[in-house]
N, C-alpha and C positions, 0 to 999 in steps of 0.2 A: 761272273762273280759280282755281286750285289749285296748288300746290306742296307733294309730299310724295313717300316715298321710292318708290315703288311700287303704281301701280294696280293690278298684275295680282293684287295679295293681297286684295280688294273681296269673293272668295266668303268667306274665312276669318273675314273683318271682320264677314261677314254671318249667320256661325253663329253667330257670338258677343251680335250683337245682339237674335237670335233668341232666345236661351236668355234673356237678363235681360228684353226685351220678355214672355215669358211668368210673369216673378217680380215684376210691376212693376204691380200691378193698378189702384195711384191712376193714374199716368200714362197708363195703357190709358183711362182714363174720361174724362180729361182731354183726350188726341188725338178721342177721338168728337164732345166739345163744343165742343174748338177746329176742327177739323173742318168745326162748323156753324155758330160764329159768326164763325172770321178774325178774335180780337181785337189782332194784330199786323200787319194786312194795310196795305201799303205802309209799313213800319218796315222796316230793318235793325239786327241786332242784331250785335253780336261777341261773341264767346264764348271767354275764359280759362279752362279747366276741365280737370283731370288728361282727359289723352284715350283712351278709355275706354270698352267697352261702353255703361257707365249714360248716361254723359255724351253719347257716341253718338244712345241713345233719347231723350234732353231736345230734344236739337237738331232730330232729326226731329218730339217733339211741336210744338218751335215754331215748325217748316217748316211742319209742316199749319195752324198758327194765322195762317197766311198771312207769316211772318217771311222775311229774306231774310240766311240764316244765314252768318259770315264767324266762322270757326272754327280757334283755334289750341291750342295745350299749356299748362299752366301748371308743367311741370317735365318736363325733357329727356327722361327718363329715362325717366314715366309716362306720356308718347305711345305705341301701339299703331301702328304702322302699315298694320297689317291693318284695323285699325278707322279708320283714317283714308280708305284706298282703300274702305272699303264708302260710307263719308259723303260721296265726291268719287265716287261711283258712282251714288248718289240724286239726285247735281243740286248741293248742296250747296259752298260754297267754304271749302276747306281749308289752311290755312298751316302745318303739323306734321310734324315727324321723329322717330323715336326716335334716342337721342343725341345730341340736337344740341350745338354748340357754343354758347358764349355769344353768339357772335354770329348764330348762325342763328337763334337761341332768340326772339333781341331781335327779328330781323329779322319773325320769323311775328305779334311784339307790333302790330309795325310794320305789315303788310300788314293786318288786321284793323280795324285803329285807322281808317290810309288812306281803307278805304271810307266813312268815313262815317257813323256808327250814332247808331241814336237810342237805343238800349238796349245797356248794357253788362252784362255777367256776368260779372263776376271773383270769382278764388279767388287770392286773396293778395296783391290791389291793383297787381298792374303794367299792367291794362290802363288804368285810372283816373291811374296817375301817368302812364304814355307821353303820355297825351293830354293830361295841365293841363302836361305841361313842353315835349313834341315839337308838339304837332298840338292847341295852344291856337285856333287858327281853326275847329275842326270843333266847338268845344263848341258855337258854340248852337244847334246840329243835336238837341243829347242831353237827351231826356226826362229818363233818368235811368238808375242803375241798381242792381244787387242783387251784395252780396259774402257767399261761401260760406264764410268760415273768420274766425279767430279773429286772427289775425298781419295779415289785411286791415284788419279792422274794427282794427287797432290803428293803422295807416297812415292810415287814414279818419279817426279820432278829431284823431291830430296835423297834420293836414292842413285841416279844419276849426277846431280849436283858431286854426290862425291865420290862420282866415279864407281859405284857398286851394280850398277846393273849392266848383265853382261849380254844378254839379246834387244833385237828391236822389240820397242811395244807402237803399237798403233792407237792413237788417244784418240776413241771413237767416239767419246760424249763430246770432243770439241768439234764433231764433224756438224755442219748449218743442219743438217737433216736429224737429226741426233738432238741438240742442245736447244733449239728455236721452239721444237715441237714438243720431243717428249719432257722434256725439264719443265716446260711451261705450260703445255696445253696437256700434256700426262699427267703431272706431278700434281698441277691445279686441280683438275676434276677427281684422282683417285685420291685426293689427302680428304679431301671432302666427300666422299665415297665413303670412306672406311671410318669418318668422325659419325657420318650421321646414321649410318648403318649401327654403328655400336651406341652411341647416345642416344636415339629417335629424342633429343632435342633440334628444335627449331635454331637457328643460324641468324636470320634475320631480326636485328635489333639489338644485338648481343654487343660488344665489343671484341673485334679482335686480334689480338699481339702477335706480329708475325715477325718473327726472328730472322733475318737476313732478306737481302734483297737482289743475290743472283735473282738467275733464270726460275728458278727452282720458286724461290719464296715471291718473284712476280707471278707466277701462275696462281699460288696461294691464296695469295692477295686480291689477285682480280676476279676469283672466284668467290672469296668471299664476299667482298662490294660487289658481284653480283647475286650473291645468295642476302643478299641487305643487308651485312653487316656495318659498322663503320670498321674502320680500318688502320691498325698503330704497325707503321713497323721500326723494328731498331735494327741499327747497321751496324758496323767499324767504319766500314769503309765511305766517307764524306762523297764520292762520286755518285755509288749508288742513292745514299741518303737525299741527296737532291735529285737523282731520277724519280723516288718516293712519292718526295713534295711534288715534283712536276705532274706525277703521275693521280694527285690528288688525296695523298694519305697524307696522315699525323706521322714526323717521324720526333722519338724521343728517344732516349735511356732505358733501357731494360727496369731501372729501379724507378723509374716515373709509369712507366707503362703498365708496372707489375698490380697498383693497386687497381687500376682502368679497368683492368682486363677479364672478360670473363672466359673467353679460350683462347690458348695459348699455342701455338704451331712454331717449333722451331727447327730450320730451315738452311743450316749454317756451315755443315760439315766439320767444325770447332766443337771442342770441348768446353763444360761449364757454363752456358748461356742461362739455363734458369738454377741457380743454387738458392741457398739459407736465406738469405739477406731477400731475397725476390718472394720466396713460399711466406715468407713472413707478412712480406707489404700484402699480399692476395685477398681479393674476397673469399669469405666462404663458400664452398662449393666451384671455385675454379678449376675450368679442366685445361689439363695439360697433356701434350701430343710434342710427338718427332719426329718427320719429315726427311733430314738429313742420314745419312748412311749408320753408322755406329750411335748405339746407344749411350751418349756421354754425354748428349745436349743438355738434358732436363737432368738433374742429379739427384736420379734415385735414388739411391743408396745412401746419399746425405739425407735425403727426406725419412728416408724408414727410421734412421737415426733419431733422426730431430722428433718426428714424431709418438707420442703417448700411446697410439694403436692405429691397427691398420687392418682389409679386411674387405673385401669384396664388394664390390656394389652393383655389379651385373658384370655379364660375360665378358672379358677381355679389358674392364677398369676396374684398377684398385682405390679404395676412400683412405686416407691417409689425414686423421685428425692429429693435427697439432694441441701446444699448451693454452695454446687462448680459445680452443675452442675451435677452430674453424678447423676448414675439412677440406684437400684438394687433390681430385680425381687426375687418376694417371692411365691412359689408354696404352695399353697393348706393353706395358711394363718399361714404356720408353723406346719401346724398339721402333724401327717406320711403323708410322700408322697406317699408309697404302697399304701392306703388303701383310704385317701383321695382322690387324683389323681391316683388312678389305683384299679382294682381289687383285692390285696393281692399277699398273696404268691400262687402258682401253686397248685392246686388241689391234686398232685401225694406226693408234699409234706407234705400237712397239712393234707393228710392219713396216716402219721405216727404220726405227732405232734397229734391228733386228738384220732386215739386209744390208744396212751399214758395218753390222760385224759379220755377216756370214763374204759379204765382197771385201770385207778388209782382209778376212781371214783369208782368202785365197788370193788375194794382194801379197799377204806374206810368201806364199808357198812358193808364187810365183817369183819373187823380187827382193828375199831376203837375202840374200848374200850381196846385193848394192845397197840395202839397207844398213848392213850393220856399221855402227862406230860411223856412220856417216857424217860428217862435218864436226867430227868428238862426239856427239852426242847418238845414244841408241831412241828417244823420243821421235816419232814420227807423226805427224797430220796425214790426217785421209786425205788422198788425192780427191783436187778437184773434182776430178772426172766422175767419179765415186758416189757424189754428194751429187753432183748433176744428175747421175743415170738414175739414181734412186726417185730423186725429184720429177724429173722425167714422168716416170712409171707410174708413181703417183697421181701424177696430175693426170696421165692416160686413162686409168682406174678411176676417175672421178668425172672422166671424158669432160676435160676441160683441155681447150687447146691457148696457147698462145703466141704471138707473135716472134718473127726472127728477124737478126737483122741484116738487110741488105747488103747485097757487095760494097756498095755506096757509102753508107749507115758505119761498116764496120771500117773503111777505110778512114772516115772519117775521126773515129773514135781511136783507131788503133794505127792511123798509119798504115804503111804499107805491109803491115807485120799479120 
């Protein structure tokens, strides 16, 4: 049972799966093992995740590991529906549309939820909240589960805090193989991916305002200073803001940056980073992009307000003239620009992020019941081991070896431990 726009797109869905299946060589290793061992066999899992070649290939590894996959979007925009009809073509159950409306969006949360899952996968916490607020009778069905982003595990934290979340989650974007790479070296090349694919403007010479300076918004950054840009970013947080300057960017105030700047990326997982007061200081012709999970960074919907008209200016940017005249271009309606306007992150990298949830995932199956309520909290970190073996793998795949250390070496460092 499946609902999605169009089956008959399953071939197109399926070259595409083809091509990241051949860049994805942990995962490739991974379907051979699970393959022979079934460590999700008789589980249902659900699966919240930008819908997506990569995403695609995760689902089929943990169909082979014997899982009984109920698969929905985790942002309207970045459903594929070609890749949806290849996944509802393999067997697979699919609840996705590209574009959907709010309420279709919910509704595919909804049908996921529904079945029943002992395993959850989200990327930005609304499969987790649907269920502890809509479909609190299916929790104690749930093992437990694993979240891919940083704005989740923020939801997770406040959610726990007071005591409301009643299974373990495994917080996979804080795992080193996870947050190092793809926040940084994903986030950076596909945010610029999807700006220059939809603008075919030039980068270099431009200014540009980069809203936060996690992981996320250093990938940004260092991408743009290498694409030439110069480079402004604004922070909250005083630690980050002098890793910036150390790092050789201008850091300032959103409302000093705002007149500066000719494209804007913000990068924050916060709400209201560019409102009224910033569309106003802008140059004409400013484009404005979001980076971070939920579209709340850039304030749409204040701007359509504020502005006289508004109205297309090529595919996937809206021009939104203000009273004075000036005009400021909004990519992909605010929503992620990787994913909205572009493909995502690089195939090579969401091969790591990717068997970080499919081994966390059978981490739970295996170890959930010394998981739960464990030291009061249901929050867990990826086991070391996790992040090593991936890393491992990795570097094997790139036939890169490196050194170990000596019974000597390690005695030294650790004692006789």
């Amino acid at each position: 049972m499946s609902e999605i726009r169009n089956p008959e797109l399953w071939r197109e869905g399926e070259l595409k799966i083809e091509w990241v299946r051949r860049h994805m060589p942990l995962l490739a290793g991974l379907e051979e093992e699970f393959r022979k061992t079934k460590p999700f066999a008789g589980k249902k899992i659900a699966l919240s995740v930008h819908l997506e070649a990569k995403t695609a290939h995760l689902c089929e590894i943990l169909a082979e590991g014997g899982a009984e996959m109920y698969i929905t979007g985790s942002n309207p925009l970045s459903t594929q529906d070609d890749i949806a009809a290849a996944l509802v073509h393999e067997g697979l159950n699919v609840f996705a549309v590209h574009g959907a409306t709010e309420e279709e969006y919910m509704d595919g949360i909804r049908k996921v939820i529904a079945a029943g899952p002992n395993i959850i996968i989200d990327d930005g916490g609304d499969l987790v909240n649907m269920i502890h607020t809509e479909y609190r009778h299916l929790i104690p069905d749930v093992i437990g589960g694993c979240e891919e982003t940083t704005t989740g595990i923020l939801r997770l934290e406040a959610m726990d805090r007071d005591g409301k979340l009643e299974f373990p989650m495994m917080l996979v974007n804080d795992a080193d193989c996870k947050h190092l790479f793809d926040n940084r070296y994903g986030t950076g090349q596909s945010v610029w991916d999807g700006i220059n694919r939809t603008t075919n403007l030039i980068v270099a010479g431009k200014n540009v305002v980069v809203a936060g300076y996690g992981w996320c918004g250093k990938g940004v950054a260092m991408r743009a200073k290498g694409l030439g840009a110069d480079v402004i970013v604004t922070e909250v947080n005083p630690i980050r803001a002098m890793e910036a300057v150390m790092d050789g960017f201008k850091v300032m105030p959103m409302k000093d940056a705002a007149p500066a700047g000719d494209i804007f990326v913000t990068v924050t997982g916060c709400a209201g980073v560019i409102t009224a007061e910033h569309f106003l200081a802008m140059k004409d012709g400013a484009i404005c992009c979001n980076a971070g999970h939920f579209d709340v960074e850039v304030d749409v919907a204040g701007l359509k307000k504020m502005s006289v008209s508004h109205a297309p200016a090529r595919n996937n940017i809206e021009a939104y003239t203000l009273e004075n005249g000036r005009r400021i271009y909004i990519i992909a309606e605010g929503r992620l620009v990787n994913l909205a306007a572009g493909d995502g992150h690089p195939a090579e990298i969401m091969d790591m992020s990717f068997a970080i949830q499919a081994l966390s995932a059978k981490y739970l199956v295996e170890n959930a019941t010394e998981m739960a309520r464990e030291h009061g909290r249901m929050l867990h970190a990826v086991p070391a081991e996790i992040d090593l073996e991936v890393a491992r793998r990795k570097l094997a795949g790139w036939g890169v070896g490196i050194d170990s250390l000596t019974p000597e070496q390690h005695a030294y460092l650790y004692g006789g431990h």
